[in-house]
DOTIVO-362750 format. One record per residue (C-alpha): residue in one letter; x, y, z. Coordinates in steps of 0.25 Angstrom, whole numbers. Layout:
a X Y Z
...
! end
This chain:
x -130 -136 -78
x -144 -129 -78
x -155 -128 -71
x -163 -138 -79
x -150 -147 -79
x -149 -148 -63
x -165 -149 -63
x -164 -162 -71
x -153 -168 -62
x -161 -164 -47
x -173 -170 -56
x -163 -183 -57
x -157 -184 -43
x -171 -184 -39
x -175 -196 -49
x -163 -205 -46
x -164 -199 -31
x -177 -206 -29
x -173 -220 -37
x -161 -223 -31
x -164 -219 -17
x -169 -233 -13
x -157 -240 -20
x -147 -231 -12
x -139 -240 -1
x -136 -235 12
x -124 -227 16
x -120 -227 29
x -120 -214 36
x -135 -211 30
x -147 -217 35
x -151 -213 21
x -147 -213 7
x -151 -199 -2
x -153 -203 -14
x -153 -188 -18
x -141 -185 -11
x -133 -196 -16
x -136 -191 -30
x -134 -178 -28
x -122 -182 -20
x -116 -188 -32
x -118 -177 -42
x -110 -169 -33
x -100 -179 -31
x -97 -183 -45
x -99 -168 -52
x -94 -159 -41
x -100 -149 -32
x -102 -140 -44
x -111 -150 -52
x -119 -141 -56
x -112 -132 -65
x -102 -143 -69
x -108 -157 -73
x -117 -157 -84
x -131 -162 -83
x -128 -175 -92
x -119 -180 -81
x -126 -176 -68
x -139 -184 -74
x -128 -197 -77
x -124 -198 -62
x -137 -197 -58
x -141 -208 -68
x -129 -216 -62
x -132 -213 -47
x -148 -218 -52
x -140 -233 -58
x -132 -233 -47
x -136 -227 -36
x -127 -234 -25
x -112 -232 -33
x -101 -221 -30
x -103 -209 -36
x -88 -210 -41
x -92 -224 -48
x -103 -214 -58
x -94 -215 -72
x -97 -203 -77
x -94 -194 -85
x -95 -183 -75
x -97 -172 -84
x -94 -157 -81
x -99 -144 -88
x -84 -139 -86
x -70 -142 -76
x -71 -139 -64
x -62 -128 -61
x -52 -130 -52
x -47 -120 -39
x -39 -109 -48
x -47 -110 -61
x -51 -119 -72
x -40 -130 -73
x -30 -131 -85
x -24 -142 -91
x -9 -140 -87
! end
């Protein structure tokens, strides 16, 4: 992604952020709930620490459009696509289909 693409997305985490916060339920172990955080949380969780170079800005902004709708579920319950720029390549290399 750019720098206008990531732009965009900080713009959107701030949006929904501030929406939702109010409609986040407690957790235990927090006094309080980061609205923020739990976005930003979930980007990495369901896109990878590499996020930035890898997914694609189209599916970053449909998460965050999901977290906004839903702001309580799992981040494994978002049903995607989790698109990606390219494969992640794996300890030795790109992987091949053998």
């Amino acid at each position: 992604m750019d720098r206008r693409d990531l732009e965009d997305i900080a713009m959107r985490v701030r949006r929904v952020g501030d929406r939702i916060q109010p409609l986040l339920d407690p957790h235990p172990g927090l006094a309080a709930r980061n609205a923020h955080a739990h976005l930003w949380l979930g980007i990495k969780v369901r896109f990878g620490e590499s996020w930035r170079t890898r997914a694609t800005h189209a599916g970053v902004c449909a998460f965050v459009d999901w977290i906004e709708a839903n702001p309580n579920a799992d981040y494994e319950a978002f049903p995607g696509p989790i698109e990606l720029a390219e494969p992640e390549q794996g300890l030795f290399g790109a992987l091949d289909d053998r």
